[in-house]
Phi, psi and omega in degrees: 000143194258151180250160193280146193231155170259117169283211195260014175214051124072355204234066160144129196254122166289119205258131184335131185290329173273032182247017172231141205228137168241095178231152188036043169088338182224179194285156179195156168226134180263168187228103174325331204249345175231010198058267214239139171222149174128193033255170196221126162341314189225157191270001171271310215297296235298300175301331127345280189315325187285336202290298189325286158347314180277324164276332163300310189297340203268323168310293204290353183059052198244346166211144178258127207279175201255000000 
């Protein structure tokens, strides 16, 4: 399992690979904190979806980069 990493200019989270899921044609991504999100056109806007999600959590101080 690969882990999620920050990169070095702070802006954009490389996101777990098993954390995407393709059903009925479109893209979804899980979460602990909301489960299953989406669904998104592409396995990018999905990835896309999670780093905005994932930088909201990080604004509201609900998770801290590594």
């Amino acid at each position: 399992m690969q882990a999620q990493r920050w990169e070095d200019t702070g802006k954009r989270f490389h996101p777990k690979t098993d954390r995407f899921v393709y059903s009925d044609q479109k893209w979804y991504f899980i979460t602990r904190e909301d489960g299953c999100m989406g669904p998104y056109e592409s396995k990018e806007a999905a990835e896309d979806g999670l780093c905005s999600f994932l930088m909201e959590l990080l604004e509201k101080n609900k998770i801290c980069p590594i």
